[in-house]
N, C-alpha and C positions, 0 to 999 in steps of 0.2 A: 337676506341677512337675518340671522335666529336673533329674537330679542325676548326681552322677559318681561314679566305682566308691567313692574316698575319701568324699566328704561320705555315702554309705550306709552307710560303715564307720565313721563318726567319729557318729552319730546314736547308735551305741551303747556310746559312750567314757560310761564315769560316772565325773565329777568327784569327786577326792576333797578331803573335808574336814577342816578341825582334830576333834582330838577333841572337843573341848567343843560342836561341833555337831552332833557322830553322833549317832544313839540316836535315842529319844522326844524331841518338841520340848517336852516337860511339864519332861525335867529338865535344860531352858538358863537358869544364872538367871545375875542384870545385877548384878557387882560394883561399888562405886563407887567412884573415887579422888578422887586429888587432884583442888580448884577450881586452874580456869585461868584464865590471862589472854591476852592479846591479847600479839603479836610488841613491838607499840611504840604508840603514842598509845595508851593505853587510855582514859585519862579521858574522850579524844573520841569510841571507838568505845564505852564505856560506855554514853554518853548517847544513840549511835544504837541500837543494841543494850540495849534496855533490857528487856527478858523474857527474854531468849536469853544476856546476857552472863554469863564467868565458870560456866558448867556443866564438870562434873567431868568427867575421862576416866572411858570405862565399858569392863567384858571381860568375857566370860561364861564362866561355869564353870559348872561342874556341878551342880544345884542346884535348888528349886522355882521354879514362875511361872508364879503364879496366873492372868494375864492372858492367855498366850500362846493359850488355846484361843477367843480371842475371834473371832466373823466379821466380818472383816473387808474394808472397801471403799477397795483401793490403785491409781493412777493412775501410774503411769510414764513419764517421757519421758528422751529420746536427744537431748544438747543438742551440739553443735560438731560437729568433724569425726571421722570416724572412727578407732577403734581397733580391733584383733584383742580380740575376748571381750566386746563389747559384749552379745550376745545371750545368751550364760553368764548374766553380770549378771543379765540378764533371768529366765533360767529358774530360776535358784538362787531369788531372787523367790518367783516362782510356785510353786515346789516345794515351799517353805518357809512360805507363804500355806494353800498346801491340805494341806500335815502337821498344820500348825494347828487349820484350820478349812475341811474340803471346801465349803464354802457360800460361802469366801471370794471376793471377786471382782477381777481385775486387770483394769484396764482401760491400753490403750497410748496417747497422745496423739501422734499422725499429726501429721510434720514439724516434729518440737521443742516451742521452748515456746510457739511459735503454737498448738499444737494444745488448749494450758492458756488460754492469755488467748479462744481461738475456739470452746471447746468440740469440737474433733473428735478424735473417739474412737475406739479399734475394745476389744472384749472381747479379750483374751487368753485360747483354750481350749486346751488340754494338747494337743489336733490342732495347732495353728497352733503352739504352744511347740515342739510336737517336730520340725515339718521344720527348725527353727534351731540347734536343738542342736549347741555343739562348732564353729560353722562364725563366718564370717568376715563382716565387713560391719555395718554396723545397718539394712539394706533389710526387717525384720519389720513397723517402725513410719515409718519413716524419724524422718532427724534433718532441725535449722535450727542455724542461726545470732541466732533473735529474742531480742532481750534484753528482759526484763521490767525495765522503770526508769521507765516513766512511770505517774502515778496512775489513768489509765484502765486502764494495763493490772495493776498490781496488782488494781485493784476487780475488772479479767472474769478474774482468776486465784483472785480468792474464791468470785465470782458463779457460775465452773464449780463449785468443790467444794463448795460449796452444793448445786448443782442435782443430784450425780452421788452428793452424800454420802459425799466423801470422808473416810475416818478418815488417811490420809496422800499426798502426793508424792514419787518417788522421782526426784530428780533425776542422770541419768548424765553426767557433764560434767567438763570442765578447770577450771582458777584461777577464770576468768569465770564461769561454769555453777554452780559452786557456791557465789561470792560470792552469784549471784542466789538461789540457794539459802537461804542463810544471810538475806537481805532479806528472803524471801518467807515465811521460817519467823518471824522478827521481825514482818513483816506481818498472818499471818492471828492471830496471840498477840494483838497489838496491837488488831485489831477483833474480838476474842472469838470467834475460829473454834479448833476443838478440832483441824483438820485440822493433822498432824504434816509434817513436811519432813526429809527423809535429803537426802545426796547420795553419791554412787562416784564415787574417783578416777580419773579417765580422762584420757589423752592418750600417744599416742607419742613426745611430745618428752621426758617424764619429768621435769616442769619440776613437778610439783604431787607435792611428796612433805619430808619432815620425818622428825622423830624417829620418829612414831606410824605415819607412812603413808611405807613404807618404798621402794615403788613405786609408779606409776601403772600399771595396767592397759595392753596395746596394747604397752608399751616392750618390752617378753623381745621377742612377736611381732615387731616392726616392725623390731628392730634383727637379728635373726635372718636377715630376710628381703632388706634392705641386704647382711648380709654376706655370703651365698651371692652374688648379684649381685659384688660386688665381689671377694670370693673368685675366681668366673670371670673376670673380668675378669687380676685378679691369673696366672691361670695361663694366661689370655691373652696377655697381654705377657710373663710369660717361657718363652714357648712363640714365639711371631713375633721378640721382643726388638729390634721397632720403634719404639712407642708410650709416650708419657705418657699416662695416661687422668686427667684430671680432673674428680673426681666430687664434685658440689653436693649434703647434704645433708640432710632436712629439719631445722629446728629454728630457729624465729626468733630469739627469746630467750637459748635456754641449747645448749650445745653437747653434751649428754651421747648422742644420736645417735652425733655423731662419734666421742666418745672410744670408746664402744662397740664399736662397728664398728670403731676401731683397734686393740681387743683383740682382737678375733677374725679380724682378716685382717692386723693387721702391716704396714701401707702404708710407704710411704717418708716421705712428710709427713702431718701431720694438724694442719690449723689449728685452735686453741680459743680461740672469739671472748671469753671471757671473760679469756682471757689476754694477747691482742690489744689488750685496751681497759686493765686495769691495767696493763702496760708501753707504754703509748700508741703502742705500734708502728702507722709510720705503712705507706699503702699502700708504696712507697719498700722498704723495711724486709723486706715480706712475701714481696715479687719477689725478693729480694736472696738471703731465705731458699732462695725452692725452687730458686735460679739454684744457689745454692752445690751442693744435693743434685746436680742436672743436672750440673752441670761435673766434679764427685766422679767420680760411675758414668760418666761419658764415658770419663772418665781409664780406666777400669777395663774400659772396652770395652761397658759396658750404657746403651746407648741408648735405655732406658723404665723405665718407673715408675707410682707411683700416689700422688695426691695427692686429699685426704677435705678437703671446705671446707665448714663449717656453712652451713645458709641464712643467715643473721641476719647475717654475718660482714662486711658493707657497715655497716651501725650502730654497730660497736664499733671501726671503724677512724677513731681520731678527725677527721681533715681529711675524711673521709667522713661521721661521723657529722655533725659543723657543715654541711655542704654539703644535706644532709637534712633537719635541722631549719628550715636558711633555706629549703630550697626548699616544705616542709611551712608555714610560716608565712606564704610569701609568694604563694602560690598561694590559700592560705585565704580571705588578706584581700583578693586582686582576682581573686575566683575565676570570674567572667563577662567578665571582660578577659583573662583565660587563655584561655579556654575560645574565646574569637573568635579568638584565632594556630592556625591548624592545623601550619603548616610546622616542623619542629624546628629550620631558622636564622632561621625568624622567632622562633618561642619562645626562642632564647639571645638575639635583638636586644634583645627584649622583659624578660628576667633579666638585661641588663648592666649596667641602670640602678637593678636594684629590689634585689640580691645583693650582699656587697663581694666585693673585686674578687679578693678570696683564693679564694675557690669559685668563682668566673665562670670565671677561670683554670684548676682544676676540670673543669668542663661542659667546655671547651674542649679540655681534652685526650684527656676522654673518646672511644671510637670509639663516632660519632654513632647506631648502635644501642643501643649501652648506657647512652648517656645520655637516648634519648626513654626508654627505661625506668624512668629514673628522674623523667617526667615525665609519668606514665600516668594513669590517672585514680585520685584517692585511697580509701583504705578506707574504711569507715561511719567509723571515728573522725577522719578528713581527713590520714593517715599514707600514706607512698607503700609500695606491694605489693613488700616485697624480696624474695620470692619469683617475682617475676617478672624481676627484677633480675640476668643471667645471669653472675654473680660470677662463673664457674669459666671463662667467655669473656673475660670481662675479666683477669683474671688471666693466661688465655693469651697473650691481646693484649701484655702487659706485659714476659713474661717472655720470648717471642718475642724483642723489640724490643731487651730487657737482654742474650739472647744474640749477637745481631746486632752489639753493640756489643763484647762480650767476645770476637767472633770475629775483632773487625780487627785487636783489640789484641795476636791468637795467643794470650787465655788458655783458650779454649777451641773445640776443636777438633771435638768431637761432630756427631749431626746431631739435631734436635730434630722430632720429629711428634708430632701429638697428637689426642687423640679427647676430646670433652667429652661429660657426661651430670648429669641431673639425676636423682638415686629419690627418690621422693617420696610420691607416693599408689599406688607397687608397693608399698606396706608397710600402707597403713593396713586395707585391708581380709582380708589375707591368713587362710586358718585358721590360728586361733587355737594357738599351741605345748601342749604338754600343761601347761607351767608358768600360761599366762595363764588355760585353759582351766579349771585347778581356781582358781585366782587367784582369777578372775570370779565362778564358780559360788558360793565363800564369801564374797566381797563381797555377790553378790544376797543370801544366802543371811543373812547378818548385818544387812543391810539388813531383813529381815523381822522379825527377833528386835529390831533398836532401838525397829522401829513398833510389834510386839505390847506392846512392856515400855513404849511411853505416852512412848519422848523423841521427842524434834524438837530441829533446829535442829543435827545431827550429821552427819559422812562416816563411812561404810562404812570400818572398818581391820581389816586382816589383814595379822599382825604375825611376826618369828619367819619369815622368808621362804627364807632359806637351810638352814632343818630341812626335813626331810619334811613333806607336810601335814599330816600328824595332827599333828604338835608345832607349828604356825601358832598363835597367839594371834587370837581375833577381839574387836571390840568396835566401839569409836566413840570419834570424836574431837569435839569441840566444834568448829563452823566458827569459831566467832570468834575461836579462840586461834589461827590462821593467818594471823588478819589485822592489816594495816595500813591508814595511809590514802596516798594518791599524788595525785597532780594529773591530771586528768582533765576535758580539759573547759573547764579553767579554773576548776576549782573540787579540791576533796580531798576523794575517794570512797574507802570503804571497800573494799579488796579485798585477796582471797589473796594472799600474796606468793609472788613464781615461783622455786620452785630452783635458782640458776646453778650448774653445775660451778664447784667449792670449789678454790682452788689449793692450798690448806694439808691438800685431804681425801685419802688412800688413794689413789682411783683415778689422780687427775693425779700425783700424787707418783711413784708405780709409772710410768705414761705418757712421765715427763720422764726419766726413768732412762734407758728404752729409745731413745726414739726418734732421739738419736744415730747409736747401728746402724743401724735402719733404714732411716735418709735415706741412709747410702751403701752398705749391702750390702743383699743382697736378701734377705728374713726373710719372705716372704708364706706365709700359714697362708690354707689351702682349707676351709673348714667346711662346702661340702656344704649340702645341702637342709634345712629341719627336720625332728626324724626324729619320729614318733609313736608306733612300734611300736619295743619291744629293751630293751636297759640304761639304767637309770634313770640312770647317769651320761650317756648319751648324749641320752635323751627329756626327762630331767624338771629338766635343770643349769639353774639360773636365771642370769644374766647373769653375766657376771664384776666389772661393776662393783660390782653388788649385792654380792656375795662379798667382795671387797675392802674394800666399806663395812663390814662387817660381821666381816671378821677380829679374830678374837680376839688 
């Protein structure tokens, strides 16, 4: 295997852990707390959850456990998309499997949770554990995308750990990943299987996180990795002092990417789609906004900037969002009469009769690349891919057009250029920061300690984030007290609810202060590479949004 001077140096970083997991794994014992309940509909998710509902939050302390030296046979899989620390997870796992009990055996399920309903497996050996160590990606086992929801594949998700004798599943996954978590744990209760189900919170958007589970895994990494990117950029433009760079990035759902990355570079604008959709700011509105910044710093002689646009930020703009949903429904229902228009003005001929006339209007204004994109082929759930959706082009498009107009009128006199960019998958696999890296490591690592102590049906938590790691708290959360139900389908499916950035919480409060300044002087903060060697204020500082949630 080809490796580089770093990933040789980073194989021998040893993660460190909460105290109550140092030591002998003989003296980790499982406190119990309070019974949980469900976010909202309980009574409904009661009665789907009927083994699994209403279990206690669990934390370990220091203590006997009697069970933990048992041999044990554990299965792992890598479910969605990439995060930094997925392979930690893994090794923490492992390391914590054979403290236990050297006979123990992990097996990995190749390419998500196909590799659970298919049976394909590879053994996990302390050789193959150790070339992953510290490093980036989940290419050990690879991941999928497959959702386990049909009855066939529940049965071949039994039918494997039958066959392989599993005493648990470890599922690493986001909202989705470990709703099916939480089913699969319900599932194997439900037909008298003893095999246990964990899950680890995982995803870079930081959208799967609560009182209990403070962060997802991936987010320190990913948003680190964004703001060097931008950073550059940032001292790019006031080094040329030509340029607007408008930068799309990741986060469908919740915008905490963005905000992030606006605390560590300071941009002039930063759009938060969740704020976007409570003050129903229309597109209109948005132009209006970054026009104003523009025309500011003209005045002032600075001809560039930097503007951060969530992925998602097309759905929560509401005459966008209606324009989505109709086109999402109306594609659905004559989706082989779609599918014969190739042309994009035959496809609007074809939408002018089937749309009102409010979003046709809409399509029409759009520039005809960014509106076939919003007519691409739909997701597995038949939603259109806003990540393909080149908001940050559209936007330019717009705001071009808004100057053009404010320049005949002599209000503004600047000259406007601009460079677009998307980061996105530069983040997910990056090595791992030294915060996600021990993060991970006592995720896996707590994940070991829920299965020796006999629960199921719990996430991996480590808690206590902005201490050192020895002061971390670890334990387990109950998956059902995360959830709700939603409509899905056409029917109301139990699932995790996703964390939107909170307007009423710390980080945005602190955000809405500043960014006034920003939009018209230039406040750009350089953060530089992630560092893994030096001062622990510089190596091991967990996010700042984290810290803000978290002030006392």
């Amino acid at each position: 295997m080809n490796i580089s001077a770093l990933q040789k140096v980073r194989y021998n970083y040893s993660p460190k852990l909460p105290e109550c997991l140092s030591g002998s794994v003989e003296d980790i014992a499982v406190q119990t707390g309070a019974l949980t309940e469900a976010i909202s509909d309980r009574e409904e998710l009661r009665g789907i959850f009927k083994n699994t509902y209403g279990k206690p939050l669990v934390t370990f302390v220091k203590g006997k456990n009697d069970k933990i030296k048992r041999e044990l046979k554990v299965g792992v899989i890598l479910s969605g998309g990439q995060a930094p620390g997925g392979h930690n997870v893994i090794a923490g796992l492992f390391d914590g499997l054979k403290k236990g009990n050297d006979a123990s055996t992990l097996y990995g399920f190749l390419g998500g949770p196909s590799g659970l309903t298919d049976n394909k497996t590879m053994v996990l050996t302390k050789e193959i554990i150790d070339e992953y160590r510290n490093t980036g990606g989940f290419d050990i086992i690879g991941s999928g995308r497959t959702k386990i929801e049909t009855p066939q594949q529940f049965a071949d998700s039994l039918e494997t750990a039958k066959k392989l004798n599993l005493d648990a599943v470890v599922v690493i996954g986001g909202d989705d990943s470990n709703t099916n978590a939480a089913l699969l744990a319900e599932y194997f209760l439900a037909n008298g299987s003893s095999t246990q189900v964990i899950g680890c919170p995982k995803t870079i958007d930081g959208d799967l996180k609560n009182e209990h589970i403070e962060t997802s895994f991936g987010f320190d990494t990913a948003c680190k990795t964004y703001s060097e990117l931008i950073g550059n950029l940032c001292r790019d433009t006031n080094s040329a002092k030509k340029y607007w760079h408008f930068i799309k990035l990741m986060g469908r759902a919740a915008s905490h990417i963005a905000l992030e990355c606006a605390f560590q570079t300071q941009p002039n604008i930063c759009l938060i789609s969740e704020e976007v959709e409570a003050n129903s700011t229309s597109l209109d509105k948005i132009v209006d906004q970054i026009c104003k910044s523009i025309v500011h710093r003209a005045s002032c002689g600075d001809n560039f900037g930097i503007v951060l646009i969530p992925e998602g930020l097309v759905e929560f703009i509401p005459e966008i969002k209606k324009l989505i949903e109709e086109l999402n429904d109306t594609i659905a229902a004559e989706e082989q009469s779609f599918a014969a228009v190739s042309n994009y003005i035959d496809q609007l001929y074809w939408l002018s009769s089937r749309i009102p006339e409010s979003s046709y209007r809409i399509m029409q204004t759009l520039p005809p690349e960014i509106g076939q994109q919003f007519l691409m082929d739909r997701d597995p759930h038949g939603n259109v891919q806003v990540s393909r959706i080149e908001t940050e082009k559209l936007l330019v498009g717009m705001v071009e057009k808004k100057l053009s107009s404010l320049k005949e009128k002599k209000i503004y006199t600047g000259k406007f250029s601009y460079q677009t960019h998307f980061f996105g998958y530069e983040g997910r696999c990056a090595f791992p920061s030294n915060f996600d890296a021990d993060y991970c490591y006592s995720l896996g690592y707590s994940a070991f300690v829920l299965i020796a102590s006999g629960l199921t049906g719990y996430l991996s938590s480590v808690k206590n984030l902005t201490s050192v790691a020895s002061e971390w708290i670890a334990g387990g959360v109950p998956l059902t007290m995360m959830m709700n139900l939603e409509q899905r389908h056409g029917s109301k499916k139990p699932v995790i609810k996703k964390a939107l950035v909170e307007l009423n919480g710390a980080p945005f409060k602190t955000f809405a202060k500043k960014r006034d300044t920003w939009s018209q002087k230039t406040c750009f903060v350089f953060p530089g590479a992630i560092q893994y060697f030096g001062p622990l204020e510089v190596c091991d500082m967990p996010t700042i949004t984290l810290r803000l949630e978290h002030e006392k």
